[in-house]
Structures are given as structure tokens and as C-alpha cells.
N, CA, C and O atoms as a CHARMM CRD file, in Angstrom:
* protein
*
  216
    1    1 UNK  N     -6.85700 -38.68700 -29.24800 PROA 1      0.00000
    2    1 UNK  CA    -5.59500 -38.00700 -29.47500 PROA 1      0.00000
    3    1 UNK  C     -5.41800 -37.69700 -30.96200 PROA 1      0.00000
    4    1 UNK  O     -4.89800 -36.65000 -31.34700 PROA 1      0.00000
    5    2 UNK  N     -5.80500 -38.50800 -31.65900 PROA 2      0.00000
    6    2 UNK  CA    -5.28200 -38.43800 -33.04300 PROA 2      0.00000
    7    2 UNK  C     -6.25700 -37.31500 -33.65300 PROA 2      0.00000
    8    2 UNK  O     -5.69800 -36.56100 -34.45000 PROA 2      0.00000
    9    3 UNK  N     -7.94200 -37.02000 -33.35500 PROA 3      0.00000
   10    3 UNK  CA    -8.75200 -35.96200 -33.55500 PROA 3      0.00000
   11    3 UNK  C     -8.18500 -34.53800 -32.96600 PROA 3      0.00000
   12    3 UNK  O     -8.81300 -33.48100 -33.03200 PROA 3      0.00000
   13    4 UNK  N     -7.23500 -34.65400 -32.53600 PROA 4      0.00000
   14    4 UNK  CA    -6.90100 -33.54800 -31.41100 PROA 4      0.00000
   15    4 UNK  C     -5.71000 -32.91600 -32.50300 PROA 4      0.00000
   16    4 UNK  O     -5.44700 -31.72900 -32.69900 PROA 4      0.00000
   17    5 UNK  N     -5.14200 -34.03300 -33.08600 PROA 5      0.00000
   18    5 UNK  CA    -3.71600 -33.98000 -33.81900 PROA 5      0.00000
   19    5 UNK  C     -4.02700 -33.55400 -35.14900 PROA 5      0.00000
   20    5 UNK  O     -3.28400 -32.91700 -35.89500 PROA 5      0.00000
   21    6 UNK  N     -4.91500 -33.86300 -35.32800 PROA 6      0.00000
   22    6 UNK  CA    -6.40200 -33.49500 -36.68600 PROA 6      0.00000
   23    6 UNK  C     -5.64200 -34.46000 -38.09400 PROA 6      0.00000
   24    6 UNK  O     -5.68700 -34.12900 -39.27900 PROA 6      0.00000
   25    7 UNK  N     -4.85300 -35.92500 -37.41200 PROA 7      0.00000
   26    7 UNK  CA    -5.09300 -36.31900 -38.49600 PROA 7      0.00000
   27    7 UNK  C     -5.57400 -37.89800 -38.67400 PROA 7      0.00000
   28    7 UNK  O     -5.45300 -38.76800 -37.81100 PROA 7      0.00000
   29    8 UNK  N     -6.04000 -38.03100 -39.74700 PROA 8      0.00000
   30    8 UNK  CA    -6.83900 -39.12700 -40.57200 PROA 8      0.00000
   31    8 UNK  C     -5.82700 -40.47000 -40.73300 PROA 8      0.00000
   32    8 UNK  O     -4.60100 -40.46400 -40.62100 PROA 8      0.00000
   33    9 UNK  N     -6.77200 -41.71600 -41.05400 PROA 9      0.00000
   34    9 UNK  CA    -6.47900 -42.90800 -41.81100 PROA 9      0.00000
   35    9 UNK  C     -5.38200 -42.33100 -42.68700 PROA 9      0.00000
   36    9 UNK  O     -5.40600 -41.16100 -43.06800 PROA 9      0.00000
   37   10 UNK  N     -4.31500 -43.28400 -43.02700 PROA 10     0.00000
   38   10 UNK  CA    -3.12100 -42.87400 -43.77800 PROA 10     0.00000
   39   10 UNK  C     -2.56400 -41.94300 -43.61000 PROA 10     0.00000
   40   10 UNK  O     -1.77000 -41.82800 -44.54300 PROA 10     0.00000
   41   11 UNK  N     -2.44100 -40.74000 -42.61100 PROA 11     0.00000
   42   11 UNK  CA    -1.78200 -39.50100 -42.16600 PROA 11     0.00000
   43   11 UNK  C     -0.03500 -40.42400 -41.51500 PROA 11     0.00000
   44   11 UNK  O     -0.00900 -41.59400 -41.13100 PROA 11     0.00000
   45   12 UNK  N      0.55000 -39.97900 -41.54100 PROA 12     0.00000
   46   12 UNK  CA     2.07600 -40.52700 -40.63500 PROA 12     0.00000
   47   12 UNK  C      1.66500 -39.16700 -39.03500 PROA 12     0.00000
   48   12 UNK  O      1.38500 -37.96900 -39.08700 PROA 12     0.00000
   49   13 UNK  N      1.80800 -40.03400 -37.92900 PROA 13     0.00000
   50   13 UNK  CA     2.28000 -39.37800 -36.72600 PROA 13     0.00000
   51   13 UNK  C      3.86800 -39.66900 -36.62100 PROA 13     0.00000
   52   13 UNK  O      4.56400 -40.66300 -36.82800 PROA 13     0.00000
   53   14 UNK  N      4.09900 -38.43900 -36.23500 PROA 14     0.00000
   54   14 UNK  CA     5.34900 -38.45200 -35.48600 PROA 14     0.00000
   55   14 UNK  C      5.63100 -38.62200 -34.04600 PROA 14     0.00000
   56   14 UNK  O      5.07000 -37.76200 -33.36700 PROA 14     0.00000
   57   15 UNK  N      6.44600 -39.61200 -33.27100 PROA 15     0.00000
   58   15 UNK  CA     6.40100 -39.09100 -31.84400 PROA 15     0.00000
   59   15 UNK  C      8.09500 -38.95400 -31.48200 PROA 15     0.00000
   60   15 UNK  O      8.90200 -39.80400 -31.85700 PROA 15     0.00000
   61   16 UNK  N      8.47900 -37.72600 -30.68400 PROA 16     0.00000
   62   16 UNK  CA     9.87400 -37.34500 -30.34300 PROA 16     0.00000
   63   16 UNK  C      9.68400 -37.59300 -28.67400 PROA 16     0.00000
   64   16 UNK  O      8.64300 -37.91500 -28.10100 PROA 16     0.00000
   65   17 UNK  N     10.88000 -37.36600 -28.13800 PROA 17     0.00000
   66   17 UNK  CA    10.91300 -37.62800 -26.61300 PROA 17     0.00000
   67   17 UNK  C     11.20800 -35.69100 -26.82600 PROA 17     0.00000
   68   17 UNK  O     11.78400 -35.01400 -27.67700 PROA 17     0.00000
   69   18 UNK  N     10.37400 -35.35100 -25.41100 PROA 18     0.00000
   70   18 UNK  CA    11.08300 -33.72900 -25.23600 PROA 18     0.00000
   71   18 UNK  C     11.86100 -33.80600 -24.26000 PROA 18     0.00000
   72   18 UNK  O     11.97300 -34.88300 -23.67500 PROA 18     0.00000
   73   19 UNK  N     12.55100 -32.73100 -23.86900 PROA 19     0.00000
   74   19 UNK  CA    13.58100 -32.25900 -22.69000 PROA 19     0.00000
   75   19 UNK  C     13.14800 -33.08900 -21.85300 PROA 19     0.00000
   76   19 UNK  O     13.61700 -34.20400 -21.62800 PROA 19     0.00000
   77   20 UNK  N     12.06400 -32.49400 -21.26100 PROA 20     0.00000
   78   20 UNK  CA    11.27400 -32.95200 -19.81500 PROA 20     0.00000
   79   20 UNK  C     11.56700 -34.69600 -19.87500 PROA 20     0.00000
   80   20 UNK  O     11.06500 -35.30000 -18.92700 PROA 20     0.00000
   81   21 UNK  N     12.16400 -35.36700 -20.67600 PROA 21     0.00000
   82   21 UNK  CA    12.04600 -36.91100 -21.00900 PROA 21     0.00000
   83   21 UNK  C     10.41500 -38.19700 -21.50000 PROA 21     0.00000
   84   21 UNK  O     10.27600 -39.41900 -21.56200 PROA 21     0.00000
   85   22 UNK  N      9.18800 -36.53600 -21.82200 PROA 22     0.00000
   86   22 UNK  CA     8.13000 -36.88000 -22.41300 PROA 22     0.00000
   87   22 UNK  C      8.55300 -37.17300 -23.45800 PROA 22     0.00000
   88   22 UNK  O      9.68700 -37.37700 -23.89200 PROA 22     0.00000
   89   23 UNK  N      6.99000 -37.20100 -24.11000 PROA 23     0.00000
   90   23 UNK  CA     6.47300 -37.59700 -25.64000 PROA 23     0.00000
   91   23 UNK  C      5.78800 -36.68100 -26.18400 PROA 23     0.00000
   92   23 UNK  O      4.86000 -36.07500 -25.64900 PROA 23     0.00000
   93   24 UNK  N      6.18300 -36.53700 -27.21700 PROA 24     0.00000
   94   24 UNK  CA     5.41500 -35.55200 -28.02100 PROA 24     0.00000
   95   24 UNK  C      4.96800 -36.05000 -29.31100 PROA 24     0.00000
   96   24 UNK  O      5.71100 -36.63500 -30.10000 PROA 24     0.00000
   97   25 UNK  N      3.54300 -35.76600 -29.53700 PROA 25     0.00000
   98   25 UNK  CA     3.00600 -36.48600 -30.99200 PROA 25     0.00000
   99   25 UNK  C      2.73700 -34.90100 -31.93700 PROA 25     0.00000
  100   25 UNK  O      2.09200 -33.88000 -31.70000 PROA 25     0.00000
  101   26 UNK  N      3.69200 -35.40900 -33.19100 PROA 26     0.00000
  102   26 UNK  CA     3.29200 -34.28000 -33.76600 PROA 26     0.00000
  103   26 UNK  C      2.83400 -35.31300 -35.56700 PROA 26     0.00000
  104   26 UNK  O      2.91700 -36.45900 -36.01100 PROA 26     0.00000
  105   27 UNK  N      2.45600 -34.20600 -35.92600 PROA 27     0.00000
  106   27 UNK  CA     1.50200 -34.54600 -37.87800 PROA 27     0.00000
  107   27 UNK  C      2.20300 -33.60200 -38.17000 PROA 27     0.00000
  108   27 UNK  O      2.24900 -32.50700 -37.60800 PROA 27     0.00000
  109   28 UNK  N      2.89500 -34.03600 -39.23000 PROA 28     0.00000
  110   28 UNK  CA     4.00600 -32.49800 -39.97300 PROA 28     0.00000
  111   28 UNK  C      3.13600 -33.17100 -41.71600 PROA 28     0.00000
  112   28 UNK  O      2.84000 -34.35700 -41.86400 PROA 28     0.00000
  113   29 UNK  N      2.96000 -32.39400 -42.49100 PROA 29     0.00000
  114   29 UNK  CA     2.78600 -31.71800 -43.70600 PROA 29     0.00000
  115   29 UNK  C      3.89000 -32.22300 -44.23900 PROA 29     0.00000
  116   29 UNK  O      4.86500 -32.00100 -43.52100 PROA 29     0.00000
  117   30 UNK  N      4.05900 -32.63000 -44.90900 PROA 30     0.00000
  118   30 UNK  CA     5.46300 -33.09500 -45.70000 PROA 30     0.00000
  119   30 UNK  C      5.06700 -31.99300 -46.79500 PROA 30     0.00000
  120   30 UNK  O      6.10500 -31.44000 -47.15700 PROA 30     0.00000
  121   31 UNK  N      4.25600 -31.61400 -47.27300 PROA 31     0.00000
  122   31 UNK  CA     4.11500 -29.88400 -48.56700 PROA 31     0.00000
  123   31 UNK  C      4.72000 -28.63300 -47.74600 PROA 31     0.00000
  124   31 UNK  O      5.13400 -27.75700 -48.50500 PROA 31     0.00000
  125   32 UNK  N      4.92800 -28.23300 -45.83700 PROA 32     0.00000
  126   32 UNK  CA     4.27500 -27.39900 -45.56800 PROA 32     0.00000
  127   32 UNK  C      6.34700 -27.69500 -45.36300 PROA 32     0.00000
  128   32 UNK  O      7.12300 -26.74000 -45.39100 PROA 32     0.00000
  129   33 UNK  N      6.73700 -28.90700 -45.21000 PROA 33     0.00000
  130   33 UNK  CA     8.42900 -29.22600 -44.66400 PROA 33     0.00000
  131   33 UNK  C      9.00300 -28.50500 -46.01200 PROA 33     0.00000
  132   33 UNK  O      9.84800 -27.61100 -45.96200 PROA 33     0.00000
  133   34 UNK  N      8.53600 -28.91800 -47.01200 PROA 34     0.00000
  134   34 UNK  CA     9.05600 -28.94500 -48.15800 PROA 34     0.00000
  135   34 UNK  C      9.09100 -27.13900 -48.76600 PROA 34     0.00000
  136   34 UNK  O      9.82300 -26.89700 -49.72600 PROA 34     0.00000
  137   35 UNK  N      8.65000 -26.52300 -48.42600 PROA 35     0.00000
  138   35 UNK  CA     8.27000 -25.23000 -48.87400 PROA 35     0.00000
  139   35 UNK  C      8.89700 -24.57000 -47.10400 PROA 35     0.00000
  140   35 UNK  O      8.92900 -23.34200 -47.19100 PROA 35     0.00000
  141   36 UNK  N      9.20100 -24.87700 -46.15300 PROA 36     0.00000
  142   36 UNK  CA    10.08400 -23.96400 -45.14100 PROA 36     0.00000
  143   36 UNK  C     11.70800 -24.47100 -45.61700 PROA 36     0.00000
  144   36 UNK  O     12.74500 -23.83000 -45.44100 PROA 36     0.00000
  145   37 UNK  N     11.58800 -25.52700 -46.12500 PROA 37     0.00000
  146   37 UNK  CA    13.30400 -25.78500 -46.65200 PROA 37     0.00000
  147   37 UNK  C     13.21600 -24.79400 -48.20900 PROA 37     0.00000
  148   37 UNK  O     14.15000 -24.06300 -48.54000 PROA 37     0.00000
  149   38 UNK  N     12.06000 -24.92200 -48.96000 PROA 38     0.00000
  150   38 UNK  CA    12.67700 -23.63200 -49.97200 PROA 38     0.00000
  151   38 UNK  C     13.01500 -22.33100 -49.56600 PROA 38     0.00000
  152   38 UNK  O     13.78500 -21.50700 -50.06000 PROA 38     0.00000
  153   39 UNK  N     12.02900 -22.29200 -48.20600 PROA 39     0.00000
  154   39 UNK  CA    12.14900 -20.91800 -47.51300 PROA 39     0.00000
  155   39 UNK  C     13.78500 -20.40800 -47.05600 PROA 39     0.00000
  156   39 UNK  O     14.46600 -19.40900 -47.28500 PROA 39     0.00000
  157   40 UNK  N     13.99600 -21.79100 -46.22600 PROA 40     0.00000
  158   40 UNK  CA    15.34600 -21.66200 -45.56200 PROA 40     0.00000
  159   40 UNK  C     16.73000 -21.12400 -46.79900 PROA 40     0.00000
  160   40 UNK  O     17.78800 -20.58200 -46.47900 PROA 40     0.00000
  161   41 UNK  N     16.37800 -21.40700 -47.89500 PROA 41     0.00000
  162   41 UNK  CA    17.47800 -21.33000 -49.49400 PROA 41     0.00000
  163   41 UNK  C     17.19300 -20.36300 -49.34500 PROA 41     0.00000
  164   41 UNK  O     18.12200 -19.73600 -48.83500 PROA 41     0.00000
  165   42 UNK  N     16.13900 -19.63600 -49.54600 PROA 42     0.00000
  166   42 UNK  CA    16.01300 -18.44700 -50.05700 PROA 42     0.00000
  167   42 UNK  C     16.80300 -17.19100 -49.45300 PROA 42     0.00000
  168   42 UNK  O     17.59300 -16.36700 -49.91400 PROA 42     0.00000
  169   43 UNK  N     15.99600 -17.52600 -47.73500 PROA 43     0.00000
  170   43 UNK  CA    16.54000 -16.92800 -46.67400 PROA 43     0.00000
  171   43 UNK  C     18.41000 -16.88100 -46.70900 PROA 43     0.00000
  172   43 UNK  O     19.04500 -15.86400 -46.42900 PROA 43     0.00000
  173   44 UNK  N     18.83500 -17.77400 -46.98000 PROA 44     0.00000
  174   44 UNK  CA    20.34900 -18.05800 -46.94500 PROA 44     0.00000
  175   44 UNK  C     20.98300 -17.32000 -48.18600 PROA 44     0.00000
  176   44 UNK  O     22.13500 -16.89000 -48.13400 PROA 44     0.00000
  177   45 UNK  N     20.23200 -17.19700 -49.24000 PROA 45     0.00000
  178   45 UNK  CA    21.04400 -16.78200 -50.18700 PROA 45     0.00000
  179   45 UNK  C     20.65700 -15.03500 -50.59600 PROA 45     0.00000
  180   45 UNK  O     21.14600 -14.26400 -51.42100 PROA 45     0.00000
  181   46 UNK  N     19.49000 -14.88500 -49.52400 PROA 46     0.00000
  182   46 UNK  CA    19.60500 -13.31400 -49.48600 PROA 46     0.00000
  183   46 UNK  C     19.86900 -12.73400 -48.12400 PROA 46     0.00000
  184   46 UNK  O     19.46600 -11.69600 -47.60100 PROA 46     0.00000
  185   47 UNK  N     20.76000 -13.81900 -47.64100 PROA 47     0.00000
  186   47 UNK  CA    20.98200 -13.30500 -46.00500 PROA 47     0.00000
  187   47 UNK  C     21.42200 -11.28200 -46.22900 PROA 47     0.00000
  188   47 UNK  O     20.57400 -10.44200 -45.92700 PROA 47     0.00000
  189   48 UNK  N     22.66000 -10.92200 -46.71400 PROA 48     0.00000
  190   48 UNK  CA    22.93800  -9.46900 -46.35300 PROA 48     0.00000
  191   48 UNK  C     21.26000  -8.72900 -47.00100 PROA 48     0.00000
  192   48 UNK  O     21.06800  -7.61600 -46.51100 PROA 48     0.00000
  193   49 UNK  N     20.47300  -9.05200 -47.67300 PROA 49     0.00000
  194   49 UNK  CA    19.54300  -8.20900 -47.95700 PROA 49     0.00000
  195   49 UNK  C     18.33200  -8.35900 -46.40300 PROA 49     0.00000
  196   49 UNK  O     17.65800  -7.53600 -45.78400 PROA 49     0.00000
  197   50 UNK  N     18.53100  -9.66400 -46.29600 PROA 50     0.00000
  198   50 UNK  CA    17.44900  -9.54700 -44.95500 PROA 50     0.00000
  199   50 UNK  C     17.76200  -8.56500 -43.54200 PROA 50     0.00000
  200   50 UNK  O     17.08500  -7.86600 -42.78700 PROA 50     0.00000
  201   51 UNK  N     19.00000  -8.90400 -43.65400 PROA 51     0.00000
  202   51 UNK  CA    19.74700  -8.17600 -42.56100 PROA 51     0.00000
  203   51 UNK  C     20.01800  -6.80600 -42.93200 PROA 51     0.00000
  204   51 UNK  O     20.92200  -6.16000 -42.40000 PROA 51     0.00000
  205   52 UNK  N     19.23200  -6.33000 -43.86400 PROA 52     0.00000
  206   52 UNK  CA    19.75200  -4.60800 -44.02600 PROA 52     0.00000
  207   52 UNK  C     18.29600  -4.02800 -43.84500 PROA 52     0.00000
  208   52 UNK  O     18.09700  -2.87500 -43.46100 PROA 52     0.00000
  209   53 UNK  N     17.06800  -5.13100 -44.22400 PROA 53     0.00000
  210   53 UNK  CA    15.90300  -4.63800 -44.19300 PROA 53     0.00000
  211   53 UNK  C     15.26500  -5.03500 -42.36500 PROA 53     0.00000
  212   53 UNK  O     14.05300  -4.98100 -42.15600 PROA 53     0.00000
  213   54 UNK  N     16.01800  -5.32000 -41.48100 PROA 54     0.00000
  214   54 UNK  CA    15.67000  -5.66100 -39.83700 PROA 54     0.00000
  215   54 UNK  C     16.03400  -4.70500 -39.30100 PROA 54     0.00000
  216   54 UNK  O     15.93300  -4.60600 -38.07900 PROA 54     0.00000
């Protein structure tokens, strides 16, 4: 499972329960979290420009 998840010794897994009342194992990037939350600022503070260019 964890080759499947593609991560290594010292990696953090995550596991959430889904809808269905499973499990889900996820490996999140803490660089990849950190750079969609700069994304999300960005996005927010040029919301009327995004929405004129859709």
C-alpha cells in the first residue's frame, strides 16, 4: 500500500473516513499544501479579474 501511495521511511500518511464510511490513505506534500493556499490568496484577492477573464 504504501509503494502504491509512493511514499518512503519518514513520509507522514494521512488516513480520513469517506462518505461511503471507508478509509482513505492519502501522502499530501506539505510544499505542494503550502503553495495551493498561496494560490487560494491570490485567487481571492483577484477574484473580479478572474471572473471577467471566464
Amino acid at each position: 500500500m504504501l509503494a502504491v501511495l509512493g511514499v518512503t521511511e519518514g513520509d507522514t500518511v494521512y488516513v480520513t473516513q469517506s462518505d461511503d464510511n471507508g478509509l482513505k490513505n492519502h501522502a499530501h506534500d506539505p510544499a505542494v499544501l503550502e503553495v495551493l493556499a498561496v494560490a487560494e490568496v491570490v485567487m481571492d484577492e483577484n477574484q473580479t479579474l478572474l471572473q471577467g477573464l471566464s
